[in-house]
KOLROSE-512010 format. One line per field, with one value per atom (N, C-alpha, C): residue number from 0; residue in three letters; x, y, z. Coordinates in steps of 0.1 Angstrom, whole numbers, plus 5000, padded with zeros to 4 digits. Layout:
% residues N
filo: [NUM, ...]
lumvex: [ALA, ...]
X: [X, ...]
Y: [Y, ...]
Z: [Z, ...]
***
This chain:
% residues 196
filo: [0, 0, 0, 1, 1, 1, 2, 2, 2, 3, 3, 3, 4, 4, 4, 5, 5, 5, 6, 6, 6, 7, 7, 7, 8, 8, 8, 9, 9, 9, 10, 10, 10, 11, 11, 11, 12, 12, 12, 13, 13, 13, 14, 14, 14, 15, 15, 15, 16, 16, 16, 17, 17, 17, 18, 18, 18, 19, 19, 19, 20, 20, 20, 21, 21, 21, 22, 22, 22, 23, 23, 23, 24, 24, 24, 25, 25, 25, 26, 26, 26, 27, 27, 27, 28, 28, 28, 29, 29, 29, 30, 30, 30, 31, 31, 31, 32, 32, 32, 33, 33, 33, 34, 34, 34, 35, 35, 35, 36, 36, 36, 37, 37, 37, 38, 38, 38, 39, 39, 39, 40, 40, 40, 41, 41, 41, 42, 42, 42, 43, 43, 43, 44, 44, 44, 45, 45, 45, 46, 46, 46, 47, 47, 47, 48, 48, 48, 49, 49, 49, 50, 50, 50, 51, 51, 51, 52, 52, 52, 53, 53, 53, 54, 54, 54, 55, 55, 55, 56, 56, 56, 57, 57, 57, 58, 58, 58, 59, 59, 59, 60, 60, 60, 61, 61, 61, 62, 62, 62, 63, 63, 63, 64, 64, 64, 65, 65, 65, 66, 66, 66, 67, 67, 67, 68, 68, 68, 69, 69, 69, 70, 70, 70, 71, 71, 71, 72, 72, 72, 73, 73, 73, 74, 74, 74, 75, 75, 75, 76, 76, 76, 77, 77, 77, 78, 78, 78, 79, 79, 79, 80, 80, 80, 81, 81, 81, 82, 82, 82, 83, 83, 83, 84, 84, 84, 85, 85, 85, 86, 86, 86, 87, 87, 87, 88, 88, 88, 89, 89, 89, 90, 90, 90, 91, 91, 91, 92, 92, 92, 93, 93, 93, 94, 94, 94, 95, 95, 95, 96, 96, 96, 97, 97, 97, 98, 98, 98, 99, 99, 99, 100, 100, 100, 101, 101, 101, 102, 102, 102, 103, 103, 103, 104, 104, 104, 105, 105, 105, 106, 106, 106, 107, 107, 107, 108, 108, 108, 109, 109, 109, 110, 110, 110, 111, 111, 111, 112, 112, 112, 113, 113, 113, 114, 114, 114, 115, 115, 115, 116, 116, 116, 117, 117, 117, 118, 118, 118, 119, 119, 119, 120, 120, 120, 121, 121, 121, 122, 122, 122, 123, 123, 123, 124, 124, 124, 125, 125, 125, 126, 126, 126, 127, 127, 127, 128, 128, 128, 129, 129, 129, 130, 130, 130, 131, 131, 131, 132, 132, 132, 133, 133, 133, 134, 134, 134, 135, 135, 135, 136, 136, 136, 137, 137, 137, 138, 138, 138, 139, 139, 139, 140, 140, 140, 141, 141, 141, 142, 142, 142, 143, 143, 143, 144, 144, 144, 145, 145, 145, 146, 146, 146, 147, 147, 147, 148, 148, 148, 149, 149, 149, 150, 150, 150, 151, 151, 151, 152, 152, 152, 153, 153, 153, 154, 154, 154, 155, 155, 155, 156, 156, 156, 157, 157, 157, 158, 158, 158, 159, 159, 159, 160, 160, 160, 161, 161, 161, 162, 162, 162, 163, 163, 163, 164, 164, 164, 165, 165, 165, 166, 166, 166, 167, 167, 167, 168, 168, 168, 169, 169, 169, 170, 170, 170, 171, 171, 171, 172, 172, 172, 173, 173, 173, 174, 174, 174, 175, 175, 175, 176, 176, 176, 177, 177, 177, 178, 178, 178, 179, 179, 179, 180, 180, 180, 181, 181, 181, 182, 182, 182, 183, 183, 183, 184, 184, 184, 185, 185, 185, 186, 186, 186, 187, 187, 187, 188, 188, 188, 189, 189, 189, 190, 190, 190, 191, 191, 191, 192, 192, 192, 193, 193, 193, 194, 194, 194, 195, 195, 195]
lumvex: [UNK, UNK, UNK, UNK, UNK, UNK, UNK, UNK, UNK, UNK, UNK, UNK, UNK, UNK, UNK, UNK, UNK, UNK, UNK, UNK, UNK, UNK, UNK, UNK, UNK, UNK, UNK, UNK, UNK, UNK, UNK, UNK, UNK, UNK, UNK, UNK, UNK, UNK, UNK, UNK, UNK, UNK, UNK, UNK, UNK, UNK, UNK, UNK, UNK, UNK, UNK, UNK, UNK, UNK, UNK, UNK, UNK, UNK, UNK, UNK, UNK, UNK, UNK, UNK, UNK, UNK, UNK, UNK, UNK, UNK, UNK, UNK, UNK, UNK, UNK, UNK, UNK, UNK, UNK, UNK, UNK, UNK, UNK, UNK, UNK, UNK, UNK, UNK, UNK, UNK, UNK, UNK, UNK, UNK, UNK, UNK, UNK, UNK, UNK, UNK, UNK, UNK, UNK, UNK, UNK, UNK, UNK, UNK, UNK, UNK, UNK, UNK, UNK, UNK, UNK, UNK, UNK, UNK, UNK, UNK, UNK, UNK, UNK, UNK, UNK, UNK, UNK, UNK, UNK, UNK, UNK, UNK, UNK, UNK, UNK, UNK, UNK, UNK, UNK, UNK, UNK, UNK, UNK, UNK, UNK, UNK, UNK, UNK, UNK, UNK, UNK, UNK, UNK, UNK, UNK, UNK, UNK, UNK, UNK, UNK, UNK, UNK, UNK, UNK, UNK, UNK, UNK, UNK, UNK, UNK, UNK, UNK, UNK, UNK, UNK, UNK, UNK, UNK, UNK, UNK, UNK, UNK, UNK, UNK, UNK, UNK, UNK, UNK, UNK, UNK, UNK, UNK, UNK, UNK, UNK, UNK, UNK, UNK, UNK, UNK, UNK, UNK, UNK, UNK, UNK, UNK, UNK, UNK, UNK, UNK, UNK, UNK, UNK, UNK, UNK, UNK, UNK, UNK, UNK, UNK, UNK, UNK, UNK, UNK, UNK, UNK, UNK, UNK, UNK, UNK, UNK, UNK, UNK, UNK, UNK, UNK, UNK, UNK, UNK, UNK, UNK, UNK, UNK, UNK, UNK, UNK, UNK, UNK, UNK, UNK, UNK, UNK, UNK, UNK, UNK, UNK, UNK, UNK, UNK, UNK, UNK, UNK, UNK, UNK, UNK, UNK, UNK, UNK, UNK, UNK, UNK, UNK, UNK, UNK, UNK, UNK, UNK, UNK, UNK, UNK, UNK, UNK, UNK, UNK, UNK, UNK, UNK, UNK, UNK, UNK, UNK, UNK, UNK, UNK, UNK, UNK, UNK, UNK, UNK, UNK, UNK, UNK, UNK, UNK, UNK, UNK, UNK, UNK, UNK, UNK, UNK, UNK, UNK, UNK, UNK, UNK, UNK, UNK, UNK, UNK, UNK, UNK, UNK, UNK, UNK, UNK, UNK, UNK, UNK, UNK, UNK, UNK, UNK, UNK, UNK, UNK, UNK, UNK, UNK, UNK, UNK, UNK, UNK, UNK, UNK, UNK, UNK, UNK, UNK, UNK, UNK, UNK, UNK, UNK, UNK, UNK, UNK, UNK, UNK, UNK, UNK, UNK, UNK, UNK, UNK, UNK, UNK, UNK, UNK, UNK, UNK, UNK, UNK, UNK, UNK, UNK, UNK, UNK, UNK, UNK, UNK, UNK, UNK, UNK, UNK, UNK, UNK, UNK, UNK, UNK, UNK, UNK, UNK, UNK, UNK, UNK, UNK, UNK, UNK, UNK, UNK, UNK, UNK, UNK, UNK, UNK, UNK, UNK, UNK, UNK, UNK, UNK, UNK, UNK, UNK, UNK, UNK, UNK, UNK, UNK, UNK, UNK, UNK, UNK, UNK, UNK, UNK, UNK, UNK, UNK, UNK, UNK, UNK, UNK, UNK, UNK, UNK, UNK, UNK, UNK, UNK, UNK, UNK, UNK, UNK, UNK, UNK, UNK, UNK, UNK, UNK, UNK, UNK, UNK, UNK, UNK, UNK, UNK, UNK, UNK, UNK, UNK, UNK, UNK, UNK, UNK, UNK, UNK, UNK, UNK, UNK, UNK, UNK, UNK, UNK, UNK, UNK, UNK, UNK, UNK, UNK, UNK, UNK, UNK, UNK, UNK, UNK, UNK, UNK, UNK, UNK, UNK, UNK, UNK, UNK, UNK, UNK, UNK, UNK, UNK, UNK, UNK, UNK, UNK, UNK, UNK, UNK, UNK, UNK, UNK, UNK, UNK, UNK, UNK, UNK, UNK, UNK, UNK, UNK, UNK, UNK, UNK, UNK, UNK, UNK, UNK, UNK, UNK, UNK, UNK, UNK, UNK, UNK, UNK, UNK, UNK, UNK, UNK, UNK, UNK, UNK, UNK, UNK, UNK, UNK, UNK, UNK, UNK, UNK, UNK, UNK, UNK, UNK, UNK, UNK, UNK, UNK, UNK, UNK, UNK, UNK, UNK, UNK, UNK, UNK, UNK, UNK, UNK, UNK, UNK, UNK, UNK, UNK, UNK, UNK, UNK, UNK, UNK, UNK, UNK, UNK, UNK, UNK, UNK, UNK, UNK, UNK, UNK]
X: [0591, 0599, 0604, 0617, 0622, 0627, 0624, 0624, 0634, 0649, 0661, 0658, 0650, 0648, 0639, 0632, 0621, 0626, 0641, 0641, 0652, 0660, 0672, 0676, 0682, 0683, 0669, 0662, 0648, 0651, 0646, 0642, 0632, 0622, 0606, 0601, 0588, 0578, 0563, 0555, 0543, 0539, 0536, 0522, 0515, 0505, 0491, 0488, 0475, 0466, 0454, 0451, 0433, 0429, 0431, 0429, 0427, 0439, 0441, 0448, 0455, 0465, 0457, 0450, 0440, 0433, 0435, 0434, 0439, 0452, 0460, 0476, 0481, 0490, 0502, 0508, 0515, 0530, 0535, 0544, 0543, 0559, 0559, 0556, 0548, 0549, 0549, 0552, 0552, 0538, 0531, 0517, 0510, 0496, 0487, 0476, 0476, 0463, 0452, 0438, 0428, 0432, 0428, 0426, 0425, 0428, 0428, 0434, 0435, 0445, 0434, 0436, 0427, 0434, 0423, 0427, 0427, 0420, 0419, 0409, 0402, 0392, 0391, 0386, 0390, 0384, 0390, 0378, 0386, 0371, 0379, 0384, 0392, 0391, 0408, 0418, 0426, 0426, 0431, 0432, 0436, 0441, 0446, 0445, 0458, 0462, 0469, 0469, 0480, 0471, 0468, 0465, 0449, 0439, 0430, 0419, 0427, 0425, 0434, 0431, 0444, 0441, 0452, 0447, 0443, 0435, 0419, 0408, 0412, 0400, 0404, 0408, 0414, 0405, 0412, 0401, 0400, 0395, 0390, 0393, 0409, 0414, 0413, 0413, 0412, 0424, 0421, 0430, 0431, 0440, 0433, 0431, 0422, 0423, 0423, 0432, 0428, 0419, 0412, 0402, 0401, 0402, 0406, 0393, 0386, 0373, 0368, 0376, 0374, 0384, 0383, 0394, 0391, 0401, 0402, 0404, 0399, 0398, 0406, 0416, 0418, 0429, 0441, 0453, 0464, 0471, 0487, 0493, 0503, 0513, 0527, 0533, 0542, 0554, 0563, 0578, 0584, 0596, 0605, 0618, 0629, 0640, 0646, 0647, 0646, 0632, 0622, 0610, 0606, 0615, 0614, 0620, 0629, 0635, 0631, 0626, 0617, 0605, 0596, 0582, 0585, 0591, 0594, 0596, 0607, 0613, 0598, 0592, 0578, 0568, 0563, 0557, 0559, 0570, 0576, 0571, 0574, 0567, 0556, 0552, 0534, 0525, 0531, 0522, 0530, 0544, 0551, 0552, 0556, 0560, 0549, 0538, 0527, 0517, 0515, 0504, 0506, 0520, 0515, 0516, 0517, 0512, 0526, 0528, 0537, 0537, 0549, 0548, 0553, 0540, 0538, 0543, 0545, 0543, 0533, 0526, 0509, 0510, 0501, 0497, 0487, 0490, 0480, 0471, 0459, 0454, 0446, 0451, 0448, 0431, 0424, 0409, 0405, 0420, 0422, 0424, 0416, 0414, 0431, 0433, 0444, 0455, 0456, 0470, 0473, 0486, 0493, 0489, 0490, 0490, 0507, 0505, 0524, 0521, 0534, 0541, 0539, 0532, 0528, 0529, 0538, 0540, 0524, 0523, 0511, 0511, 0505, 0509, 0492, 0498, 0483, 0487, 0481, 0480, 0475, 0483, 0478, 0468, 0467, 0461, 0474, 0484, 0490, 0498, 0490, 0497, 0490, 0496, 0487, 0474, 0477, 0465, 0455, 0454, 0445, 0433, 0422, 0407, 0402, 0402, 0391, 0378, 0368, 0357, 0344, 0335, 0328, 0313, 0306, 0292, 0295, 0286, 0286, 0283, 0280, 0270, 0282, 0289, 0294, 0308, 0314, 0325, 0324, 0309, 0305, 0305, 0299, 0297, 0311, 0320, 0336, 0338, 0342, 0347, 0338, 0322, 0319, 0325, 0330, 0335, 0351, 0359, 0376, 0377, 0388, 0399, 0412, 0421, 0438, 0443, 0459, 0468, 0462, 0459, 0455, 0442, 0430, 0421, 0411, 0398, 0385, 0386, 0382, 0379, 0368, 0361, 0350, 0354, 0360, 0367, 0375, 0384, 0388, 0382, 0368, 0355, 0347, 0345, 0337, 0347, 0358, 0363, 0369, 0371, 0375, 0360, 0348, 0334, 0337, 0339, 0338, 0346, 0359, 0365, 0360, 0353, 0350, 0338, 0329, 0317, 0323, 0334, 0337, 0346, 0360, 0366, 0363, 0356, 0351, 0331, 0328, 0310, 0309, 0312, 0309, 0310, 0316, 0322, 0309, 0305, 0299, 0308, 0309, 0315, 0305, 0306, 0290, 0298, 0310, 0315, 0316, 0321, 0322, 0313, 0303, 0293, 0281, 0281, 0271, 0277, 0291, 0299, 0293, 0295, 0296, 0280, 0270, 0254, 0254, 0264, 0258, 0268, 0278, 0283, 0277, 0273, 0261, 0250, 0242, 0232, 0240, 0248, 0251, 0254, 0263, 0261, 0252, 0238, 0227, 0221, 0222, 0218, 0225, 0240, 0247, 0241, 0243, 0240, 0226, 0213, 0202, 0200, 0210, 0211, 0216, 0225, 0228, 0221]
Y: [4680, 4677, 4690, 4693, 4697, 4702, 4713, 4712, 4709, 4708, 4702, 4686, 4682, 4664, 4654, 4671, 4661, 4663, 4671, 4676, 4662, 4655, 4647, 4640, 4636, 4629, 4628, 4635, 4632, 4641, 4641, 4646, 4653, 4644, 4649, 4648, 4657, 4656, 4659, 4650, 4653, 4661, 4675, 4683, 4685, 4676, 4676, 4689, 4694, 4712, 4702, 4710, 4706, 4721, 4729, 4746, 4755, 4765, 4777, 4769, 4757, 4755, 4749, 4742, 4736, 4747, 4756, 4773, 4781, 4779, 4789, 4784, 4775, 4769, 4779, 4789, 4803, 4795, 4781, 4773, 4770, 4768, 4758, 4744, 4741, 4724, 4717, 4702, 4693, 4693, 4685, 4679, 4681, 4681, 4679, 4669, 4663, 4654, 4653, 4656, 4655, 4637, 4640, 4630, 4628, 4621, 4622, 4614, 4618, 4612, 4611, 4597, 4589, 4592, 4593, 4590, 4608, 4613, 4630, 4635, 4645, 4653, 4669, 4674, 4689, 4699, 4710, 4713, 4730, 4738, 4750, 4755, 4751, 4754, 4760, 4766, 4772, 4786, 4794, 4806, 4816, 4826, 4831, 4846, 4850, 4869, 4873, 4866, 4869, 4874, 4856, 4862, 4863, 4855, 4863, 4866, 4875, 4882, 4887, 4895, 4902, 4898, 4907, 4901, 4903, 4914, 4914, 4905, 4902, 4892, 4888, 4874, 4860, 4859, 4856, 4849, 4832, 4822, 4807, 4804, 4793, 4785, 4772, 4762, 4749, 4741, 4730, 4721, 4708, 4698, 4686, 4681, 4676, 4665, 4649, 4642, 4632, 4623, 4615, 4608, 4593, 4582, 4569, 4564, 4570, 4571, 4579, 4590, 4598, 4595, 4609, 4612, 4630, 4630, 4643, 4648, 4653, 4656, 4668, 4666, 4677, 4676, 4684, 4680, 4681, 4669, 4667, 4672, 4683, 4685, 4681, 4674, 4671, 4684, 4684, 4692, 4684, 4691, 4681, 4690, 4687, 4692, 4705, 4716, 4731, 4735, 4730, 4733, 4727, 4714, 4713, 4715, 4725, 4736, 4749, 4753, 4767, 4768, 4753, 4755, 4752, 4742, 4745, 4756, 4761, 4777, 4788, 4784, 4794, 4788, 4778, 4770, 4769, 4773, 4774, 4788, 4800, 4814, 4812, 4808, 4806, 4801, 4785, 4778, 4776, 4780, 4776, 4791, 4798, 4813, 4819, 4823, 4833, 4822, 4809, 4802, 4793, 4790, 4780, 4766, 4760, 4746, 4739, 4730, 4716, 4709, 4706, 4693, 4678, 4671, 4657, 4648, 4633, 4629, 4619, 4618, 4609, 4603, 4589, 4582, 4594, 4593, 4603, 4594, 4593, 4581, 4591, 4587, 4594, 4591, 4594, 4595, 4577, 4578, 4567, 4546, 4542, 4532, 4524, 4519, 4512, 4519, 4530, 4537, 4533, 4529, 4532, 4542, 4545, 4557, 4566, 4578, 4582, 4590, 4586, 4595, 4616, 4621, 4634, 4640, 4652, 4660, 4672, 4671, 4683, 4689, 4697, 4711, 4710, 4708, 4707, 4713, 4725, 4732, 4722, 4717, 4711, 4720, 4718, 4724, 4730, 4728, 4732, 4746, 4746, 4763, 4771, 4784, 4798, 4804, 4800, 4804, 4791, 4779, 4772, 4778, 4776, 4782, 4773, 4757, 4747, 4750, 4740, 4737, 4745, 4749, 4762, 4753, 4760, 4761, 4764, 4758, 4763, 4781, 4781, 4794, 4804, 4801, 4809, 4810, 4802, 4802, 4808, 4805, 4811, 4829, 4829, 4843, 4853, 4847, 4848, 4851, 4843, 4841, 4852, 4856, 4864, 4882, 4882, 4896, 4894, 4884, 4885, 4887, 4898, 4898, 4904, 4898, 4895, 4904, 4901, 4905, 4899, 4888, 4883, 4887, 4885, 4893, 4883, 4890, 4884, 4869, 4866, 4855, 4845, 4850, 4843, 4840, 4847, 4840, 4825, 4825, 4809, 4804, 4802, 4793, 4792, 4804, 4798, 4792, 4797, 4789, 4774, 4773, 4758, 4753, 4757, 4749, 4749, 4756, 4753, 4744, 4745, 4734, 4723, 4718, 4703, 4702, 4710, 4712, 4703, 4716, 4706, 4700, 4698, 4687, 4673, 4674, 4662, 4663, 4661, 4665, 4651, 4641, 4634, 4625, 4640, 4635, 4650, 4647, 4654, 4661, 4669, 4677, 4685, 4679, 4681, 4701, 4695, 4708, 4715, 4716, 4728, 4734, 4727, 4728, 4739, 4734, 4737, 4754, 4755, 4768, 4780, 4772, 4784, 4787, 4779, 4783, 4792, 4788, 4797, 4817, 4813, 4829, 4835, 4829, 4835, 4841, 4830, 4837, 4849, 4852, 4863, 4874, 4872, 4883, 4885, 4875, 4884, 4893, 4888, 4895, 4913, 4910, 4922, 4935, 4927, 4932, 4939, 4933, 4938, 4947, 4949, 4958, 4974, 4971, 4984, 4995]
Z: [2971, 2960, 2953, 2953, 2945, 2933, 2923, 2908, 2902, 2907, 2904, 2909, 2918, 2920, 2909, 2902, 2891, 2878, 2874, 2861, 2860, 2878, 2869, 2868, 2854, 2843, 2835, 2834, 2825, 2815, 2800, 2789, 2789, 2797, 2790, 2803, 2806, 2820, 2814, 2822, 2822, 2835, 2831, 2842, 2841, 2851, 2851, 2858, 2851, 2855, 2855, 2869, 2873, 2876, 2871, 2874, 2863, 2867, 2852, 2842, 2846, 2841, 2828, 2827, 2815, 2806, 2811, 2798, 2795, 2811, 2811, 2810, 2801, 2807, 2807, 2802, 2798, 2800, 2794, 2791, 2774, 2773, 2761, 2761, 2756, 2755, 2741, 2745, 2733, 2727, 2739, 2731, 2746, 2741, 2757, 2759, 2762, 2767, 2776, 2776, 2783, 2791, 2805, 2814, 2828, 2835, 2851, 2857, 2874, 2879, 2893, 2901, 2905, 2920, 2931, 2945, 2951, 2938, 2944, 2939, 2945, 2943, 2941, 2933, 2930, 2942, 2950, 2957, 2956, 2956, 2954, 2974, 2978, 2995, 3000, 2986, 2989, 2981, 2998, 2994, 2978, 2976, 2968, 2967, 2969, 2972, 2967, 2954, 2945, 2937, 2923, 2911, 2911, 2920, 2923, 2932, 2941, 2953, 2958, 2971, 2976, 2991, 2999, 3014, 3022, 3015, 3027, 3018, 3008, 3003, 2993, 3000, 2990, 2981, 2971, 2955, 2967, 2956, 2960, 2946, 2948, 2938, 2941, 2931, 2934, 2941, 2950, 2946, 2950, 2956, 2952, 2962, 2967, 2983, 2978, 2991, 2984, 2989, 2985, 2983, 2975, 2978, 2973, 2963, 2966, 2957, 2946, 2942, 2934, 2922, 2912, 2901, 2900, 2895, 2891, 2872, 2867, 2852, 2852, 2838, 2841, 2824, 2824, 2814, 2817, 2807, 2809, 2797, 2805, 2790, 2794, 2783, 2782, 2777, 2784, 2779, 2776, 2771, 2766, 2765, 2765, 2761, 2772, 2764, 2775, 2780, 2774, 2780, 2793, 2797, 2811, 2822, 2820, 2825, 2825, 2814, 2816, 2821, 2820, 2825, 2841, 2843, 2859, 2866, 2858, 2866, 2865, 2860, 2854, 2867, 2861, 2875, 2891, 2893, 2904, 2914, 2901, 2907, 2906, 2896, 2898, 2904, 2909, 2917, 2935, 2933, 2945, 2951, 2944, 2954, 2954, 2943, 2946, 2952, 2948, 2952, 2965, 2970, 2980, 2977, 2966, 2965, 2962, 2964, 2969, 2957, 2952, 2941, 2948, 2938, 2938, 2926, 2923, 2913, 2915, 2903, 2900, 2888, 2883, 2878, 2870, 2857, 2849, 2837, 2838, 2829, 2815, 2804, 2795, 2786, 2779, 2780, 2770, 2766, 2756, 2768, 2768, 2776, 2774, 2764, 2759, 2763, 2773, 2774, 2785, 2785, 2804, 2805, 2822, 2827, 2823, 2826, 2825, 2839, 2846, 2857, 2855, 2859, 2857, 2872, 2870, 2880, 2886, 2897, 2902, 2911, 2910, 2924, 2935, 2943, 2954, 2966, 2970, 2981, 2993, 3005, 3016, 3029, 3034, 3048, 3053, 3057, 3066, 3060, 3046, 3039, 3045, 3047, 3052, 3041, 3034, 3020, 3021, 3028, 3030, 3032, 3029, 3034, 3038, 3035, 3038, 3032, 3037, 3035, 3037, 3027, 3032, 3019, 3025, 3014, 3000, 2990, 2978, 2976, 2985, 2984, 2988, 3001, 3008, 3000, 2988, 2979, 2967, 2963, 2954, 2955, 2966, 2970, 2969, 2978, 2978, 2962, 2957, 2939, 2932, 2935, 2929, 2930, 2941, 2948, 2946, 2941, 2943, 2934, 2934, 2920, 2919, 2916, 2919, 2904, 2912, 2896, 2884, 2885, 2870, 2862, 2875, 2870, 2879, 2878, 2883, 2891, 2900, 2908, 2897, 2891, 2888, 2875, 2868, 2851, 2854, 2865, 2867, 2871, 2878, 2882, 2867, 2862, 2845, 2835, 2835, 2823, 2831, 2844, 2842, 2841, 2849, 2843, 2829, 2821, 2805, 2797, 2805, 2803, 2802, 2817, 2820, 2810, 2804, 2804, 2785, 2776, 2764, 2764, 2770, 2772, 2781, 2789, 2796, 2799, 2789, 2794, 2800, 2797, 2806, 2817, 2825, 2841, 2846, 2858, 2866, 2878, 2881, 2888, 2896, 2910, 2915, 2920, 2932, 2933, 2924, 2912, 2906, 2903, 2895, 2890, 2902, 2912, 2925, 2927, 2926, 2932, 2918, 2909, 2896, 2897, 2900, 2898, 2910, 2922, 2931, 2932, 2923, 2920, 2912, 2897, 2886, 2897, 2907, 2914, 2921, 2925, 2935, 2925, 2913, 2906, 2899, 2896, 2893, 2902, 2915, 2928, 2923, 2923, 2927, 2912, 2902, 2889, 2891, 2896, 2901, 2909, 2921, 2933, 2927, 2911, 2909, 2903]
***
């Protein structure tokens, strides 16, 4: 899908962030809402040699697999006007040219039971991108994330602040992956912090 196929005739868009984008969203927006979108799972198993890693050693960014059994937590911000034209064009370098990832549109269900879902655009890296990594140990990603760091900065600042995210914006969804990856990079850099 193309960013001229989702801007037209619309006013307003919702993009859903299950990543940096929930800390980092570096767009204008209207308003934002905590929620999820159902039939995917977060998994950190795509590459990254941009913002954090390079390419002898990819950072580990998330993204979504899908899964008919799960949800994914995360937030939706709403543009509106010129802002959905500028956060696209912004989004585009960010998640399409340095990252790899593919836009979708999704059912986004907000934390508020009584709400329709709204139509929300998302970026999810497939397998068949060259920055794919797949499926690896907690230990062996953690390890990874503890040692990457890209133009933006550190591998392991986007593993703890999205844990933190979920931790005060959604405490009560369990995130076994995330959760398992971030205890096992803290252990490696206590390891490394120790070794010095």
């Amino acid at each position: 899908m193309k960013p001229q196929d989702i801007i037209a005739g619309k006013t307003s868009l919702w993009i859903f962030g299950y990543g940096s984008l929930v800390w980092k969203p570096d767009f204008k927006y209207k308003r934002s809402k905590v929620g999820y979108i159902q039939g995917y799972k977060r998994r950190f198993w795509h590459g990254d040699n941009f913002h954090r890693g390079n390419d002898k050693l990819p950072g580990r960014v998330v993204t979504l697999i899908e899964d008919d059994d799960e949800a994914t937590w995360g937030v939706a911000f709403e543009v509106a006007g010129s802002q959905v034209e500028e956060s696209l064009k912004y989004l585009n370098v960010r998640e399409t040219v340095c990252g790899g990832y593919m836009t979708k549109m999704v059912d986004f269900f907000t934390e508020e039971e009584d709400q329709l879902p709204v139509q929300a655009l998302v970026y999810i890296a497939t397998s068949d991108n060259p920055l794919y990594l797949g499926p690896a140990s907690p230990e062996e990603i953690g390890a990874q994330i503890a040692l990457c760091r890209g133009k933006t900065g550190h591998n392991l600042e986007y593993l703890l602040r999205l844990a933190e995210f979920m931790r005060s914006s959604c405490p009560h969804v369990e995130d076994h992956h995330l959760f398992s990856i971030e205890a096992a990079a803290l252990t490696m850099v206590s390891y490394l912090l120790a070794a010095q």
